[in-house]
VOBA-1610 file (N, C-alpha, C; in pm, whole numbers, padded with zeros to 5 digits, always signed):
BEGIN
Unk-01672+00676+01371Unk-01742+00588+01465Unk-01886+00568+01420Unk-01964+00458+01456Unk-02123+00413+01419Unk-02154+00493+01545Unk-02309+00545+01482Unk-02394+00613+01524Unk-02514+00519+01519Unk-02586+00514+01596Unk-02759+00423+01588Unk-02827+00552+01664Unk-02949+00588+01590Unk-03011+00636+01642Unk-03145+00520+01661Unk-03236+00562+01751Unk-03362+00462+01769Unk-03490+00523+01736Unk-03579+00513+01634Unk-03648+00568+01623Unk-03795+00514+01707Unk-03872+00600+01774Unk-03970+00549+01860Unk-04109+00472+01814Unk-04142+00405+01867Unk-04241+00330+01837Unk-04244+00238+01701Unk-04122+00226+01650Unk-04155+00142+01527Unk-04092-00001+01581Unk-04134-00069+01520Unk-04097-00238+01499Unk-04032-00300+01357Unk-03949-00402+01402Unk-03888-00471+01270Unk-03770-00395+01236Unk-03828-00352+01058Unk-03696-00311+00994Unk-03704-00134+01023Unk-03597-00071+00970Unk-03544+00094+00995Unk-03567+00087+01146Unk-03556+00044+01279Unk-03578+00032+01355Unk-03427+00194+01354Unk-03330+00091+01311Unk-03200+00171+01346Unk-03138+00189+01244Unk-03119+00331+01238Unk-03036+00402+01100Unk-02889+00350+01160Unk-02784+00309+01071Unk-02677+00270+01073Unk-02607+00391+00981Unk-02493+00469+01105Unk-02435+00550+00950Unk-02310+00557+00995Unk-02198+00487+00900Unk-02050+00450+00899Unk-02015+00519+00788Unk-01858+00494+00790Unk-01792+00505+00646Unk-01841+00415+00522Unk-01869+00347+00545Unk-01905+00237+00442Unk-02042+00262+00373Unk-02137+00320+00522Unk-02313+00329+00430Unk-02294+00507+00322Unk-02234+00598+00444Unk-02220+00707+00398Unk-02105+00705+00218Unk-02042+00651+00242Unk-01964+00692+00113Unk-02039+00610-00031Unk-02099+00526+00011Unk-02119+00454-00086Unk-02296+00449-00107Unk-02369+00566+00042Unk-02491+00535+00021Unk-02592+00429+00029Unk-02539+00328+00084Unk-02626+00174+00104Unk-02660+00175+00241Unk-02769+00105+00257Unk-02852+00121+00430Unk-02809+00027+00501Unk-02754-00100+00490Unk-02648-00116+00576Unk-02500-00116+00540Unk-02419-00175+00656Unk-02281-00130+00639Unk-02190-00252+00639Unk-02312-00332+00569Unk-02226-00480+00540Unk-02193-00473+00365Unk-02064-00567+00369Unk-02042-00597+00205Unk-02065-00773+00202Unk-02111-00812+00063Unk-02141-00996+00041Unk-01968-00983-00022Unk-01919-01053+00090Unk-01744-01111+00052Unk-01756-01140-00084Unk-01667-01115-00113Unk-01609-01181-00285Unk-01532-01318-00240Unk-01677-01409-00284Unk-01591-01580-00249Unk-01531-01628-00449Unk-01464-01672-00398Unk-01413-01765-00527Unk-01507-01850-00561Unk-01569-01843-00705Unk-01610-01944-00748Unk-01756-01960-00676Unk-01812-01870-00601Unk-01944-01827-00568Unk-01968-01685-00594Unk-01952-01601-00551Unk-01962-01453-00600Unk-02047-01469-00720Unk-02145-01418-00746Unk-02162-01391-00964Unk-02261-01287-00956Unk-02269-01238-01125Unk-02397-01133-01142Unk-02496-01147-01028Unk-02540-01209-01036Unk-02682-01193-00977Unk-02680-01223-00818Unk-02575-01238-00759Unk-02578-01199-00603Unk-02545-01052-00611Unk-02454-01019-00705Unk-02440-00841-00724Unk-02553-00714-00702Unk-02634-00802-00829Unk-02777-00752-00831Unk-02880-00715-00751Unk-02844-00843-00635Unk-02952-00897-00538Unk-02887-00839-00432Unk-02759-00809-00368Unk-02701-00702-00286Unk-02737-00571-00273Unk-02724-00544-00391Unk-02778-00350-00442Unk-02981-00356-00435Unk-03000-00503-00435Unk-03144-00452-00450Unk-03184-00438-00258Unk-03102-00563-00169Unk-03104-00561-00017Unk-03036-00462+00055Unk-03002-00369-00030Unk-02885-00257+00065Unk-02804-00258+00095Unk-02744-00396+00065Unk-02569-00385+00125Unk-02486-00354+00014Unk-02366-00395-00011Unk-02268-00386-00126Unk-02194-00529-00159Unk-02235-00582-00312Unk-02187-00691-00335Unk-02029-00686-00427Unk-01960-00776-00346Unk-01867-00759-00437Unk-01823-00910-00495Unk-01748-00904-00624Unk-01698-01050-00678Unk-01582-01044-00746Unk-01522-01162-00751Unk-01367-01169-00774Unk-01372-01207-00920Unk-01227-01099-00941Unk-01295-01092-01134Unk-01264-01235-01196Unk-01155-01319-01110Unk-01101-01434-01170Unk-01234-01530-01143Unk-01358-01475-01101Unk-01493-01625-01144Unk-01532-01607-01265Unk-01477-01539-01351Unk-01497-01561-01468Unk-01360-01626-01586Unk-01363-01722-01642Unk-01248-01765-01708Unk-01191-01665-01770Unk-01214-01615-01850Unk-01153-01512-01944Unk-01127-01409-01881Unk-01082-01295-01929Unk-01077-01134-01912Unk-01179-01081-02036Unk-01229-01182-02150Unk-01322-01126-02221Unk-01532-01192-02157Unk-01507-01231-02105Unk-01595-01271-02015Unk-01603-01192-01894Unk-01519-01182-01834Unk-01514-01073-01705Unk-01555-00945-01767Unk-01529-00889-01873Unk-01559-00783-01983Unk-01695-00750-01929Unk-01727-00870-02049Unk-01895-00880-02090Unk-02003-00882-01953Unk-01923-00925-01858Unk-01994-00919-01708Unk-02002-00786-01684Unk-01886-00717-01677Unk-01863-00586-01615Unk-01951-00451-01658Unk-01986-00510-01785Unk-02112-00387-01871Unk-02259-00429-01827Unk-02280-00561-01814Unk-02388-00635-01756Unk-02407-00611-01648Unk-02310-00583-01520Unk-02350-00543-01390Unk-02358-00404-01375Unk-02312-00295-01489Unk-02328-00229-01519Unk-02438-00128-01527Unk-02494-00218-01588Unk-02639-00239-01666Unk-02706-00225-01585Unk-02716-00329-01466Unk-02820-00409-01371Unk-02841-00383-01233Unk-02703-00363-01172Unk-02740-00327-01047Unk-02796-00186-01042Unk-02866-00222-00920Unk-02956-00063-00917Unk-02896-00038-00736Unk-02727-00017-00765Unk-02645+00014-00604Unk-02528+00020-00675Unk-02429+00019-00622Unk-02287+00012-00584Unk-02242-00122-00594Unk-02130-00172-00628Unk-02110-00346-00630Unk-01911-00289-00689Unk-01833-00447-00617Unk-01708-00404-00631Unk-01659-00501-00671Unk-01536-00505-00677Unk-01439-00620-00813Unk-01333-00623-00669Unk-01349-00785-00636Unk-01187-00807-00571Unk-01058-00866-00687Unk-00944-00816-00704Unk-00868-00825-00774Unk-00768-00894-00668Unk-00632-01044-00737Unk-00559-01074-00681Unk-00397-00972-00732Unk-00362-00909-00651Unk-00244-00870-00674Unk-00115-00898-00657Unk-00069-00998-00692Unk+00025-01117-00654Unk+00043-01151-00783Unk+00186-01229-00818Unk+00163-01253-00962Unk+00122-01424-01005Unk+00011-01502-00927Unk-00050-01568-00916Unk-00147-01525-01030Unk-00197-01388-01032Unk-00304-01390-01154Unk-00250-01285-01254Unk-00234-01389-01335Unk-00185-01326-01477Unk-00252-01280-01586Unk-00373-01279-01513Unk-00477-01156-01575Unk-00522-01011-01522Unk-00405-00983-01435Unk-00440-00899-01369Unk-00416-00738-01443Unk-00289-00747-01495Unk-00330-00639-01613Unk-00451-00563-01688Unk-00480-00701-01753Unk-00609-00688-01851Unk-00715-00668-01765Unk-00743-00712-01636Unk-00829-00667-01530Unk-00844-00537-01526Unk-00736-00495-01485Unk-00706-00356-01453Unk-00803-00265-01583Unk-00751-00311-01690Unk-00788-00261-01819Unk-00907-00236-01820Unk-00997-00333-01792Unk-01132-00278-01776Unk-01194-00258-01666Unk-01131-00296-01567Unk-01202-00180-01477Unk-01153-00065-01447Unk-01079-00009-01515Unk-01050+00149-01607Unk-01177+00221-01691Unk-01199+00082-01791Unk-01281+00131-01896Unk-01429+00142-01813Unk-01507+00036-01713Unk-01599-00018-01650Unk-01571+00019-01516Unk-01589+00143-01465Unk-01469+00137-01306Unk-01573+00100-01204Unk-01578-00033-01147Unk-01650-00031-01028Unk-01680+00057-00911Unk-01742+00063-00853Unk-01704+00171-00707Unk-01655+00093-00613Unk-01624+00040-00601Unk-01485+00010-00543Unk-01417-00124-00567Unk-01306-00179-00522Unk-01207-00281-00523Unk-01133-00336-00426Unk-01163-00415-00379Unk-01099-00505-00251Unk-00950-00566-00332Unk-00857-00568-00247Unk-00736-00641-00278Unk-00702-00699-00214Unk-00633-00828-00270Unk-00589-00953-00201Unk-00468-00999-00238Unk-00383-01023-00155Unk-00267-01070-00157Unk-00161-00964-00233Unk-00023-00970-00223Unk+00034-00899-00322Unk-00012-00735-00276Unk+00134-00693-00346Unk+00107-00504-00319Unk-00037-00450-00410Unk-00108-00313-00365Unk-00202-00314-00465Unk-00151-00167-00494Unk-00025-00109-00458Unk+00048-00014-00549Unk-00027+00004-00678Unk+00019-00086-00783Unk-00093-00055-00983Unk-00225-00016-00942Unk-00252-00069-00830Unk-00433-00073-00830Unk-00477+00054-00803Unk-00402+00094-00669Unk-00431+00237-00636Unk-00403+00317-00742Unk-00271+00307-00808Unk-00229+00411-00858Unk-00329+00444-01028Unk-00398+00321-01076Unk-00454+00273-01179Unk-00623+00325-01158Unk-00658+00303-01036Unk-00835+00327-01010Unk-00850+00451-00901Unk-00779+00434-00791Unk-00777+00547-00733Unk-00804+00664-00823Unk-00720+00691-00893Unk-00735+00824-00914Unk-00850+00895-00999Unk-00907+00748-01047Unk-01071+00735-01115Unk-01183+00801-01054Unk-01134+00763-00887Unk-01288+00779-00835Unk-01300+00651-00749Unk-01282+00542-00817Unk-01304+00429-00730Unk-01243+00425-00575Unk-01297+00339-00527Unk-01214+00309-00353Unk-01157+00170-00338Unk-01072+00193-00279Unk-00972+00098-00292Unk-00951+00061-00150Unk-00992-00061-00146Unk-01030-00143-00030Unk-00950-00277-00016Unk-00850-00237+00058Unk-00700-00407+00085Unk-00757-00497+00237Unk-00730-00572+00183Unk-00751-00708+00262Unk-00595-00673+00378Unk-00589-00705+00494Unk-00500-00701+00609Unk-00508-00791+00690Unk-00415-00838+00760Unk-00405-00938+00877Unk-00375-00880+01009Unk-00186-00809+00968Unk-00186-00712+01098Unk-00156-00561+01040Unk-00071-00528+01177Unk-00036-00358+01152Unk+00047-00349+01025Unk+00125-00414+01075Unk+00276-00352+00956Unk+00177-00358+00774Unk+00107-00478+00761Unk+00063-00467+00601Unk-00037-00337+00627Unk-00127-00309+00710Unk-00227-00193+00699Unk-00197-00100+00686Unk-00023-00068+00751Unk+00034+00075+00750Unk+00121+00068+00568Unk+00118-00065+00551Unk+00199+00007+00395Unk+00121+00026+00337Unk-00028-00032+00341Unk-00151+00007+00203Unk-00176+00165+00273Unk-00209+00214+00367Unk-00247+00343+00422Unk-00145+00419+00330Unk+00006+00400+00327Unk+00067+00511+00299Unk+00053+00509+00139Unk+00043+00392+00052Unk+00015+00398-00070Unk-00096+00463-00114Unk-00204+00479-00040Unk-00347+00542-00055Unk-00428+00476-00090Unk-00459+00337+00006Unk-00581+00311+00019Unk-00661+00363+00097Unk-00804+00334+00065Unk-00931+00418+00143Unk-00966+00378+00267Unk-00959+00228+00265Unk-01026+00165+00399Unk-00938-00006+00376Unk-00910-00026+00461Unk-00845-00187+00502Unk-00926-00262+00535Unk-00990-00423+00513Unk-01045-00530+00533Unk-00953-00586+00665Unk-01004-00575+00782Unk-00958-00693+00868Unk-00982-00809+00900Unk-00893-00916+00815Unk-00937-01038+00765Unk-00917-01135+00930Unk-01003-01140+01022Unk-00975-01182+01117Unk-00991-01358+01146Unk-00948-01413+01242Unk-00948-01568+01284Unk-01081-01630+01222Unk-01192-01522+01253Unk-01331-01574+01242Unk-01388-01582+01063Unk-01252-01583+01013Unk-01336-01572+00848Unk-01330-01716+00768Unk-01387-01735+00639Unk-01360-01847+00592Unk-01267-01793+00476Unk-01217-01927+00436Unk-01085-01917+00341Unk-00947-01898+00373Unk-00863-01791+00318Unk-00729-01760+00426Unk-00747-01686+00524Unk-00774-01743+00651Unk-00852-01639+00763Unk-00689-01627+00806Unk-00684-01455+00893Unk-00625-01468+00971Unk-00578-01487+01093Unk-00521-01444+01170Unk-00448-01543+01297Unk-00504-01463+01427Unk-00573-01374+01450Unk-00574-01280+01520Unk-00767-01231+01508Unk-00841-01251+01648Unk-00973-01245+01695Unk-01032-01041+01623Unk-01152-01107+01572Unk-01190-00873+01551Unk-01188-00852+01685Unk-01201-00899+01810Unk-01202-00817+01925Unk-01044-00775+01930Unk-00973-00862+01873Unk-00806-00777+01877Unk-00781-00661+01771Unk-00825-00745+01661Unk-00743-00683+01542Unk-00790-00514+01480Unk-00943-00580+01515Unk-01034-00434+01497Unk-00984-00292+01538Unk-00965-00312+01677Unk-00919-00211+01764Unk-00809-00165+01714Unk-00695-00271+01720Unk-00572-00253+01652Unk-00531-00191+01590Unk-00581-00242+01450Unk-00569-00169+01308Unk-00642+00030+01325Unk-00763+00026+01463Unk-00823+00109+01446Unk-00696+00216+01498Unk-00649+00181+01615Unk-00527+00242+01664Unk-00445+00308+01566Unk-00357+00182+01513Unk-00232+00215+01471Unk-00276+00317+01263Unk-00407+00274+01246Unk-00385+00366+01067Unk-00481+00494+01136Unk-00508+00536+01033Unk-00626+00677+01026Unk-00731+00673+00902Unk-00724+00503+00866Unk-00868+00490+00756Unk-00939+00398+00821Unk-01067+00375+00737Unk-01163+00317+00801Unk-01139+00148+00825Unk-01154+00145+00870Unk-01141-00075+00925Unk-01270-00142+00916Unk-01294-00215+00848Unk-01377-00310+00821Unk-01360-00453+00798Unk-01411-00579+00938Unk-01376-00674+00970Unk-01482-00795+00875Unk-01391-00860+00862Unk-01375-00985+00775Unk-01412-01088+00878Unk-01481-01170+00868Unk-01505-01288+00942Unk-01588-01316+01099Unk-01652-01407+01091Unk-01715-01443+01252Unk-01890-01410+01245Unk-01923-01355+01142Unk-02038-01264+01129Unk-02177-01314+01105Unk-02265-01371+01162Unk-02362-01426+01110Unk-02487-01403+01144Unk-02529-01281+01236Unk-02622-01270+01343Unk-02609-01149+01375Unk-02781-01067+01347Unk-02771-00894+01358Unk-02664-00899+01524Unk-02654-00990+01595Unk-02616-00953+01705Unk-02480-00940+01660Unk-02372-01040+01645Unk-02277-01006+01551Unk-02213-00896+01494Unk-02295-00864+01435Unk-02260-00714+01366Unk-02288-00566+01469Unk-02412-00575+01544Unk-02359-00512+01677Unk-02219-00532+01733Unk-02216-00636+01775Unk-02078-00674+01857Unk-01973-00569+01746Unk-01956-00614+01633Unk-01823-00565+01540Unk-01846-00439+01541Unk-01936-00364+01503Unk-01946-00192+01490Unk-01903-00127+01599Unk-01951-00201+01735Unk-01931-00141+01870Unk-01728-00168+01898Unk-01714-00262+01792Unk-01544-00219+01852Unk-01523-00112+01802Unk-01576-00076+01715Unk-01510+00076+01621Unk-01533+00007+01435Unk-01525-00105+01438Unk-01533-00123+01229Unk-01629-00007+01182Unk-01603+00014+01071Unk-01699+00113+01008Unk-01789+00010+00910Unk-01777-00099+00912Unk-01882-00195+00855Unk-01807-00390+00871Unk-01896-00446+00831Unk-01822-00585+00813Unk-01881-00657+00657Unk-01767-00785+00632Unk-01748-00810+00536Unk-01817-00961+00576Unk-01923-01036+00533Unk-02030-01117+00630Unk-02019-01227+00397Unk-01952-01341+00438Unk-01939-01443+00288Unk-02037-01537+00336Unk-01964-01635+00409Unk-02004-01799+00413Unk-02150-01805+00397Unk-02231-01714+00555Unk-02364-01719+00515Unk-02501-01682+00422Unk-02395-01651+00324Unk-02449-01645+00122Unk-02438-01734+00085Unk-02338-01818+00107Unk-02294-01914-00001Unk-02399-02004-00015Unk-02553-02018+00091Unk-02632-02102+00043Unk-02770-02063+00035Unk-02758-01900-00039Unk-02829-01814-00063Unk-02923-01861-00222Unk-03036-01834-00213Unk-03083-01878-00317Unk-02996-01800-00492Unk-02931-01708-00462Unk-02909-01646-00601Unk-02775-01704-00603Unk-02670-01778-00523Unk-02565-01861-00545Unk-02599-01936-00595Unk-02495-01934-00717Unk-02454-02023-00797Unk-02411-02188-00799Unk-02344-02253-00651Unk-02287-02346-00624Unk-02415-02428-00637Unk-02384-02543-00625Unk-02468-02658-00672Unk-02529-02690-00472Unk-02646-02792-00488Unk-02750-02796-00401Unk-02660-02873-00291Unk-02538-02951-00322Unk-02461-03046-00211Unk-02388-02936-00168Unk-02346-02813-00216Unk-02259-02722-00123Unk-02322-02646-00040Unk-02459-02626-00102Unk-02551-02542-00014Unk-02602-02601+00109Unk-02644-02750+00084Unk-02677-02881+00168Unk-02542-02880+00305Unk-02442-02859+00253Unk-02293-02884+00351Unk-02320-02734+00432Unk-02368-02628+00403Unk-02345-02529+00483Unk-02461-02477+00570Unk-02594-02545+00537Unk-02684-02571+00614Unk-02696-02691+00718Unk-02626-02787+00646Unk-02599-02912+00746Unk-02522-02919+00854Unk-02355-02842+00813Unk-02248-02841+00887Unk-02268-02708+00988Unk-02133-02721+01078Unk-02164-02587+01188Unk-02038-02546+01257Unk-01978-02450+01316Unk-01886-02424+01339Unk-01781-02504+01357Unk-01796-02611+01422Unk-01739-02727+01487Unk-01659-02825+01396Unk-01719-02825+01279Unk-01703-02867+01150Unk-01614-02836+01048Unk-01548-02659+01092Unk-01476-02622+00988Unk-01333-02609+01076Unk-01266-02696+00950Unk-01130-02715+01007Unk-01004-02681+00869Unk-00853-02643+00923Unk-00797-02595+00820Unk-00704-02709+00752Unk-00701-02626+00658Unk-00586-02758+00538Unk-00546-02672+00445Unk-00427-02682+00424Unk-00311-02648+00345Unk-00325-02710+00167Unk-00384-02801+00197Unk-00392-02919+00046Unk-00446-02747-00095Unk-00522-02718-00032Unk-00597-02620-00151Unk-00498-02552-00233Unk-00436-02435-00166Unk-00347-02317-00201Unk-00191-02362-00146Unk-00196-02433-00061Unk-00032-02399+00014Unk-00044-02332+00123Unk-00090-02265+00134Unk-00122-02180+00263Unk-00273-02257+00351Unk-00309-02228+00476Unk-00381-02273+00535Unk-00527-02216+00521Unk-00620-02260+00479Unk-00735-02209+00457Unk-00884-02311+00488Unk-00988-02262+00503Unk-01081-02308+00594Unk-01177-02353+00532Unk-01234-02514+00555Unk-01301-02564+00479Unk-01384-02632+00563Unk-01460-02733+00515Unk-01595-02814+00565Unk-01530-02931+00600Unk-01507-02980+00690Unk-01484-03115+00750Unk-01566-03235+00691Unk-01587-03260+00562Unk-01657-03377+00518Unk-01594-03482+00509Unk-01655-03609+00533Unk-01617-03738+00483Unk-01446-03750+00411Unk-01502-03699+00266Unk-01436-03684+00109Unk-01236-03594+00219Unk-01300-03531+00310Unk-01168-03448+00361Unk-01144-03496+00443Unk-01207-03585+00518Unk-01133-03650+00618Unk-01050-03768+00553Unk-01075-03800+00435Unk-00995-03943+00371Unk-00885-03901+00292Unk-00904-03769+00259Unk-00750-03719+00150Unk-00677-03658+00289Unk-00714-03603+00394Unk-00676-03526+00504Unk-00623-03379+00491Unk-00579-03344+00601Unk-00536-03183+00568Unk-00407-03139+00530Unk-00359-03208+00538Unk-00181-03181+00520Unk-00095-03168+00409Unk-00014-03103+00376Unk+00054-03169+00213Unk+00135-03307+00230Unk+00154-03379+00082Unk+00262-03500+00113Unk+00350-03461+00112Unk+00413-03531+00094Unk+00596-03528+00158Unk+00627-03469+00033Unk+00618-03508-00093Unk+00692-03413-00220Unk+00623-03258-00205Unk+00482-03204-00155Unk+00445-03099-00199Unk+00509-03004-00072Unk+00573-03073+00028Unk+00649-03074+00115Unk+00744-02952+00103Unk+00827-03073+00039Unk+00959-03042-00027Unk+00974-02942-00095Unk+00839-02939-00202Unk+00892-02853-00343Unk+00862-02671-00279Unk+00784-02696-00148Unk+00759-02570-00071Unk+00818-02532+00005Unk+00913-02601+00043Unk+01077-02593+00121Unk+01171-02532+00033Unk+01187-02581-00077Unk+01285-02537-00159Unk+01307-02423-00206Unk+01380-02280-00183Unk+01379-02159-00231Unk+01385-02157-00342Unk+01451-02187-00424Unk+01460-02160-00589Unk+01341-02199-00670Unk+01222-02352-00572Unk+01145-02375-00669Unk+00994-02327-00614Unk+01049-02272-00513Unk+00921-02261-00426Unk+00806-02167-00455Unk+00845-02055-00559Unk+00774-02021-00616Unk+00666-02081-00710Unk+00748-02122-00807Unk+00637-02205-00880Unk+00606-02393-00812Unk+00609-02402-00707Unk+00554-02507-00652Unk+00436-02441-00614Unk+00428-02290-00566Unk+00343-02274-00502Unk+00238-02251-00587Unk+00257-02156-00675Unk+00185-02153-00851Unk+00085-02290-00821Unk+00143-02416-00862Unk+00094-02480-00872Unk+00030-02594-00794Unk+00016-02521-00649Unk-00047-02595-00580Unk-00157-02516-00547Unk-00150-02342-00557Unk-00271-02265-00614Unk-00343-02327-00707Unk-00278-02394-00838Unk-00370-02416-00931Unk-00457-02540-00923Unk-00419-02646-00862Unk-00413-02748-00848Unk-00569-02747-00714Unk-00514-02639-00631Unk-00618-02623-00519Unk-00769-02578-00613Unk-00736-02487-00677Unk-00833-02402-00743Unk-00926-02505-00833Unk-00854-02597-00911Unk-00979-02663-00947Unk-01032-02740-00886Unk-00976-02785-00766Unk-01009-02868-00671Unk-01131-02814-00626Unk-01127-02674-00561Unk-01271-02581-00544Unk-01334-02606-00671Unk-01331-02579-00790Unk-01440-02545-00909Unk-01477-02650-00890Unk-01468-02777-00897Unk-01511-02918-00891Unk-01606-02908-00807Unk-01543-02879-00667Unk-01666-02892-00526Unk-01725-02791-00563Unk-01719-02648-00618Unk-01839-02548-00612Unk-01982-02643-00743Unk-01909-02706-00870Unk-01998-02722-00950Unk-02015-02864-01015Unk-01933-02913-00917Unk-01927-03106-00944Unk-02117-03125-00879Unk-02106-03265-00900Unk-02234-03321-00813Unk-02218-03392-00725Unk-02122-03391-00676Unk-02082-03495-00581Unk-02055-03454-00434Unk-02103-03524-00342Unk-02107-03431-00166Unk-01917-03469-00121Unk-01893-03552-00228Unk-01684-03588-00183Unk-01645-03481-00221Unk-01612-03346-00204Unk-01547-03236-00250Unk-01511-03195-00126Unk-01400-03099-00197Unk-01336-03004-00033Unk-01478-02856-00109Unk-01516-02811+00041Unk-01585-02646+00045Unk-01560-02592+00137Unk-01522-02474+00062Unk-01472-02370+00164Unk-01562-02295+00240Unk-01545-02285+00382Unk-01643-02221+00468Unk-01599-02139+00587Unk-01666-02080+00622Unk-01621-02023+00776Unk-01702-02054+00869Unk-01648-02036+01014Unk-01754-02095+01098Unk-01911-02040+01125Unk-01913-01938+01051Unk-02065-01810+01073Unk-02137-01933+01005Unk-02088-02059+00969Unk-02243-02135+00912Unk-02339-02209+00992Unk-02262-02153+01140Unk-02306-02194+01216Unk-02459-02127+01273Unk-02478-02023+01171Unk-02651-01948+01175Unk-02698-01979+01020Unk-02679-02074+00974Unk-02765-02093+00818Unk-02817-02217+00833Unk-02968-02229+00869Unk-03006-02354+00872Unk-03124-02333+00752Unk-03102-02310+00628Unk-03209-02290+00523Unk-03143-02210+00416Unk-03216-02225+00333Unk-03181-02165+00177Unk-03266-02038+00177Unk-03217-01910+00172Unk-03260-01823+00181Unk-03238-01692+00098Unk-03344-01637+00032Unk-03289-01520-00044Unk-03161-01395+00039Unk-03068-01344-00065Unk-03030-01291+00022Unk-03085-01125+00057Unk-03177-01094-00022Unk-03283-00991+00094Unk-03302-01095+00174Unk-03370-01175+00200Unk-03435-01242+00335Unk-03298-01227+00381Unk-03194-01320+00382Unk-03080-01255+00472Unk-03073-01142+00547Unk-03071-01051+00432Unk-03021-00910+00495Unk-03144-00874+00626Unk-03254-00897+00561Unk-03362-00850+00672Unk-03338-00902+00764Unk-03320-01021+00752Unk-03303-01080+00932Unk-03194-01039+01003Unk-03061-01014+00947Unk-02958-00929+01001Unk-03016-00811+01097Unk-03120-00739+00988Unk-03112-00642+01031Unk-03230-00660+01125Unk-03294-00710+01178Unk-03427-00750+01274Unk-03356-00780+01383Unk-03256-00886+01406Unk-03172-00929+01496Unk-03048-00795+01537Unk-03013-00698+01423Unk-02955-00589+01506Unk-03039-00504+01563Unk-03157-00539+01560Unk-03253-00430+01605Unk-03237-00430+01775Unk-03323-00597+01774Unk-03352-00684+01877Unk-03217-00680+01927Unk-03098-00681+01950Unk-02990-00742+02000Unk-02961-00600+02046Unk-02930-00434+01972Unk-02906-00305+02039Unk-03089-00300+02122Unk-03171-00325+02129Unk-03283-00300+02225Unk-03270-00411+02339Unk-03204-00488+02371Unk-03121-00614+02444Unk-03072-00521+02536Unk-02953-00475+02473Unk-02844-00462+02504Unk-02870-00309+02559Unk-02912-00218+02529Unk-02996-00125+02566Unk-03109-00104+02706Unk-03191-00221+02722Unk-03253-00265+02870Unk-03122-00273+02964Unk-03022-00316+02919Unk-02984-00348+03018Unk-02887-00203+03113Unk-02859-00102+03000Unk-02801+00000+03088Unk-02866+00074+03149Unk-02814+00130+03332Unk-02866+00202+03367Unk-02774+00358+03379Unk-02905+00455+03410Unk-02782+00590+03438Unk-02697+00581+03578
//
């Protein structure tokens, strides 16, 4: 469970020591991680995580190669002065996942988020390194098979996230997951406001997983029209579509998406109906989605699909992400001293 103690008479930041599973094992002063977004994640939000106190993590497939992901992996190596983690897809969607594995054997991050697909190799491959092994979840039944394989802590990827969010509110799922496993839970999505992250700790998470409102962080990578869309746009704005991956995932309501729309056509339909082909239909409507993102992350053009969650509904500016983090943490100050006036004995 989170502990806050209040220390007297100070203002601003250390107002409140935060100590979870997440700050304690890994040592970082707060108990947030920067999501591993596709095709935003890179070095230098890594860098800039470990230098703000949280834990950055990035998905090894933003780099084309596995000899590029390499050359990154000795470089962040190198550089961060914290903790920083590798989300790996475990599904056989990425067919670099082997050679992944391979070096972060040789390069072992401190820890690894998993997505999709069993992460059985992963555990059985880094676990026993040292690393922590951290799976992405929706409900009980997937949290209880990664628990018994030996993962460390489960991601609860809840309604409130961007990308493949899932179906189910952190005021449900949090609890839930906290119920039914015996590792730590840490919620995915909704997060944008020290108040926010009060709210999530106080269900029980031992930290949260806080993307969208990076993505228009000065050390992101994406070009000035994606950053422009997530300062411009606001909760209201992000709506889901299938067109990307096949599956339903959460994007920016622009123009450019209101004219292609959200739906598949009638053949991508079909070929996802069909059992025998439905596999590789789906392959390739992953792939098909995927450059569709690289385009909108690094095209110039404001007609792109971008992926978002509704937390962009607190980013009205381009902001370092220390400045981020500080204000998180000013607003959890302010929001437990709120919330605090108001109880009596």
């Amino acid at each position: 469970m989170t502990e806050s103690t209040v220390i007297p008479d100070q203002k601003h930041l250390d107002l409140i020591m935060i100590n979870t599973w997440l700050t304690e094992t890994f040592n970082v002063k707060y108990p947030i991680i920067l999501a591993p977004m596709f095709l935003v994640s890179n070095k230098e939000m890594m860098i800039a995580s470990a230098e703000a106190g949280i834990l950055g993590c990035v998905p090894a497939l933003n780099w084309r190669t596995p000899d590029e992901f390499d050359k990154a992996m000795g470089e962040m190596k190198d550089s961060c002065k914290g903790p920083f983690g590798i989300n790996l897809i475990a599904n056989k969607s990425n067919v670099h996942l082997n050679r992944q594995l391979e070096i972060c054997e040789d390069k072992l991050p401190d820890f690894v988020i998993t997505s999709l697909g069993s992460p059985k190799e992963i555990i059985e491959r880094l676990g026993k390194k040292g690393c922590k092994i951290i799976c992405d979840v929706v409900d009980i039944e997937y949290a209880k098979k990664v628990e018994d394989l030996g993962a460390d802590a489960v991601i609860a990827v809840n309604s409130g996230a961007g990308g493949h969010a899932g179906k189910i509110p952190a005021s449900i799922l949090v609890p839930m997951l906290q119920d039914a496993t015996n590792i730590p839970v840490i919620s995915a999505g909704g997060v944008g406001t020290g108040a926010g992250l009060l709210s999530t700790l106080s269900l029980g998470a031992e930290g949260v997983s806080i993307g969208s409102p990076f993505i228009a962080s000065k050390e992101s990578g994406v070009n000035d029209d994606y950053k422009k869309a997530i300062i411009d746009y606001g909760a209201k704005d992000i709506v889901l579509t299938s067109k990307i991956s096949g599956t339903p995932c959460t994007v920016i309501k622009t123009p450019y998406l209101e004219k292609i729309g959200t739906e598949q056509n009638v053949l991508e339909k079909v070929l996802n109906s069909n059992k025998q082909i439905k596999k590789y239909a789906k392959m390739l409507t992953f792939y098909k989605g995927m450059k569709l993102l690289e385009q909108a992350a690094f095209g110039a053009t404001y007609k792109s699909v971008w992926c978002a969650g509704p937390s962009i509904e607190f980013v009205d500016k381009e902001e370092s992400i220390k400045e981020i983090v500080d204000r998180l943490a000013r607003e959890f100050d302010e929001a437990l001293a709120a919330f605090n006036a108001k109880l009596t004995k």
